[in-house]
C-alpha positions as CSV (number, residue, x, y, z in Angstrom):
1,X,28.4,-0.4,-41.7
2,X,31.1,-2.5,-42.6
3,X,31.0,-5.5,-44.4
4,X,31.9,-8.1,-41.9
5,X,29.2,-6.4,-39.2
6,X,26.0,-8.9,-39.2
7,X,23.1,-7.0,-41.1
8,X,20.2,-7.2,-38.6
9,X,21.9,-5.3,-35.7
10,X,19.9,-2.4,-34.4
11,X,20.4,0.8,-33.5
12,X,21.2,1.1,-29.5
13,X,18.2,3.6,-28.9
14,X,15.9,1.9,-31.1
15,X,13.4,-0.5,-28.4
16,X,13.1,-3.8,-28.7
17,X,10.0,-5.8,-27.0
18,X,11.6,-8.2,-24.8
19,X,11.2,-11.8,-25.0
20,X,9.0,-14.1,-22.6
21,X,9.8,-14.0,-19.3
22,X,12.1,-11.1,-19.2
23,X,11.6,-8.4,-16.5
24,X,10.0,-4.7,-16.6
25,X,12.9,-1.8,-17.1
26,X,13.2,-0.8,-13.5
27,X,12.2,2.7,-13.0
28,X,13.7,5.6,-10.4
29,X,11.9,4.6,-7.4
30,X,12.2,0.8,-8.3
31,X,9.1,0.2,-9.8
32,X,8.7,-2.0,-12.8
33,X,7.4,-0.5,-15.9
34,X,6.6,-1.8,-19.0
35,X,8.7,-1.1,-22.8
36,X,6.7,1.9,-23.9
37,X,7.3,3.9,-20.2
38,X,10.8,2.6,-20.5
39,X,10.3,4.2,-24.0
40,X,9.1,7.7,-22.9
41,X,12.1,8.2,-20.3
42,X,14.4,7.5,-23.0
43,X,13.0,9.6,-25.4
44,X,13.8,12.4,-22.5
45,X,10.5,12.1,-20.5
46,X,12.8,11.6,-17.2
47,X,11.2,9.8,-14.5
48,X,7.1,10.5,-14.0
49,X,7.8,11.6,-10.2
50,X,10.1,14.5,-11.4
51,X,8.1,15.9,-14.0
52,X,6.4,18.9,-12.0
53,X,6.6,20.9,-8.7
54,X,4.2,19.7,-5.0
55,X,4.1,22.7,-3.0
56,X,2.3,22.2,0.8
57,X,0.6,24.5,2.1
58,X,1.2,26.0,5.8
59,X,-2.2,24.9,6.6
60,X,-1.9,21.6,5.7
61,X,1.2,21.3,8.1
62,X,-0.7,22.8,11.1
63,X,-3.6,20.7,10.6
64,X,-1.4,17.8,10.9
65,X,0.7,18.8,13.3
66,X,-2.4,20.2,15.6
67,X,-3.9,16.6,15.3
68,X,-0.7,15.0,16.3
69,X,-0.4,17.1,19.0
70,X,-3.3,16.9,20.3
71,X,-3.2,12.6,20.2
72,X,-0.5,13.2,23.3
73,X,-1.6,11.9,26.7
74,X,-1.6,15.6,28.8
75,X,-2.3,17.8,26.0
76,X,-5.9,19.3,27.9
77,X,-6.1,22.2,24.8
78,X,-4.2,23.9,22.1
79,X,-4.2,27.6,22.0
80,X,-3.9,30.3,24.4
81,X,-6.8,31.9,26.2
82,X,-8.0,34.3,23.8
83,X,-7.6,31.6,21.1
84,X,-9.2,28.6,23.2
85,X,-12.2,31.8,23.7
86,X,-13.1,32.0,20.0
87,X,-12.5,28.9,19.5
88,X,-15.4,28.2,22.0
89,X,-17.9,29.8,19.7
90,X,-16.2,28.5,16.3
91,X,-16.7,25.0,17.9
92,X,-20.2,25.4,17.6
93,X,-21.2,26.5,14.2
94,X,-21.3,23.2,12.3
95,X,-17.8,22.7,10.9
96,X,-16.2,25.5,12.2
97,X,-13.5,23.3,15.0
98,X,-10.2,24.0,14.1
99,X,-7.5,21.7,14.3
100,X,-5.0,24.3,13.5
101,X,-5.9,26.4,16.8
102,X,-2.6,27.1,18.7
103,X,-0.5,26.1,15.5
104,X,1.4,27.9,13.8
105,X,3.5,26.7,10.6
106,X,6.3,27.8,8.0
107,X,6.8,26.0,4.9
108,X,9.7,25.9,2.6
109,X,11.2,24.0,0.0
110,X,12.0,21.2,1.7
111,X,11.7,22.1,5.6
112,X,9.2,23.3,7.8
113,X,9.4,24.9,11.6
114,X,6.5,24.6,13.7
115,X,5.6,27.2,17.0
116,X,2.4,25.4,18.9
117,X,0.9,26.8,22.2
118,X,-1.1,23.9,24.5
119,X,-2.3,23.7,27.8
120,X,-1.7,20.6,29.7
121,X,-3.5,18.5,32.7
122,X,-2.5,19.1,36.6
123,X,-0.1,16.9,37.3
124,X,1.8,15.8,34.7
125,X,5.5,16.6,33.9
126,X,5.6,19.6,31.4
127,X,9.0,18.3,30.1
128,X,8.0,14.7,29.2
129,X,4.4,16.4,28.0
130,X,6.3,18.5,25.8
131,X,8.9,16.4,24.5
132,X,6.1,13.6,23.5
133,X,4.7,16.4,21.1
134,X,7.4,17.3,19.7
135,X,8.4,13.4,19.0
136,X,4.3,12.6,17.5
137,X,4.4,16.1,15.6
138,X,7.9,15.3,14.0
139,X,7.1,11.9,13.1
140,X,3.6,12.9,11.6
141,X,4.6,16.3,9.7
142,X,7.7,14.0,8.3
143,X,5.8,11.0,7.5
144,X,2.9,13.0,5.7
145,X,4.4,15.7,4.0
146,X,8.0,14.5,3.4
147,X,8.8,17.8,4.9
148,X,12.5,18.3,7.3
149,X,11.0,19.7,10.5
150,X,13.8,21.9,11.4
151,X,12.2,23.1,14.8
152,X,8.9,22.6,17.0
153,X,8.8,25.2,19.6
154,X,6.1,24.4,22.1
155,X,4.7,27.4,24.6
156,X,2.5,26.1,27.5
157,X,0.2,28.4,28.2
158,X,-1.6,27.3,30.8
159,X,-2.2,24.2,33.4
160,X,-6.2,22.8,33.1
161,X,-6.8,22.2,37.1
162,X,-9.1,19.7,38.1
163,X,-11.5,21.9,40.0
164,X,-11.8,24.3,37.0
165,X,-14.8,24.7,35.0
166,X,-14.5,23.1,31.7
167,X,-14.8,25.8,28.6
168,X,-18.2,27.9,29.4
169,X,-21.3,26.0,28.5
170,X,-23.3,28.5,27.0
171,X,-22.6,32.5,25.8
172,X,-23.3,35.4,28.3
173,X,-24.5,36.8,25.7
174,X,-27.9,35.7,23.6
């Protein structure tokens, strides 16, 4: 130090408690924290949302993606008819529905792309039925998951008719 610098000047990385009144050290995602986080990240800590790895599983997308899917006015089912079959008998063991029936998901990085099978009601237009749950899936897998989704392919299976017999009441077999 020379001899004309003032004597109680500090270091630049030494912290300093600031005074009264004085805002929080604004972090990465704008959230105020106090001097000892503001501390940490400048000893090298980085910012606490970067410091390890979320990895979603491909179940996890299909849930929420079967559940959107199935909120759609004109979705009857999801699944095709060996699928909706089982999924008959899973429904009644205690715990056993599956929301993911007639989803199927792939996880990345940072993207996901999405293949779901449903059968609609009589009467209503496949296109607008489809393009609705490919709008509520989109919105729900991006909203939840913070996941791209690159592509929803949708496969209608079958039309539910209104004279049809609902999903068989009880098993042939006993």
């Amino acid at each position: 130090m020379s001899e004309t610098a003032p004597r109680n000047r500090r270091p630049e990385n030494q912290a300093t408690e600031p005074a009264a009144g004085t805002p929080k050290t604004l972090g990465a995602a704008g959230a105020g924290i106090g001097p000892a986080a503001a501390e940490r990240t400048r000893r090298g800590g980085g910012d606490p949302a970067a410091r390890g790895r979320t990895t979603i599983a491909d179940g996890v997308v299909e849930k929420i993606a079967g559940m959107a899917a199935r909120d759609v006015v004109g979705v009857h089912a999801m699944g095709g008819g060996i699928a909706r079959t089982f999924g008959v008998v899973r429904d009644r063991v205690p715990g056993g529905r599956s929301v993911t029936r007639g989803v199927k998901a792939e996880v990345g990085e940072v993207q996901t792309a999405l293949d779901l099978e449903i059968v609609v009601d009589y009467g209503v237009s496949i296109a607008d039925v489809a393009r609705a749950v490919r709008e509520n899936v989109i919105a729900a897998v991006e909203r939840m998951t913070g996941l791209e989704a690159v592509e929803v392919n949708i496969a209608v299976s079958d039309v539910k008719l209104p004279d049809e017999e609902e999903e068989p009441t009880e098993p042939r077999l006993q």
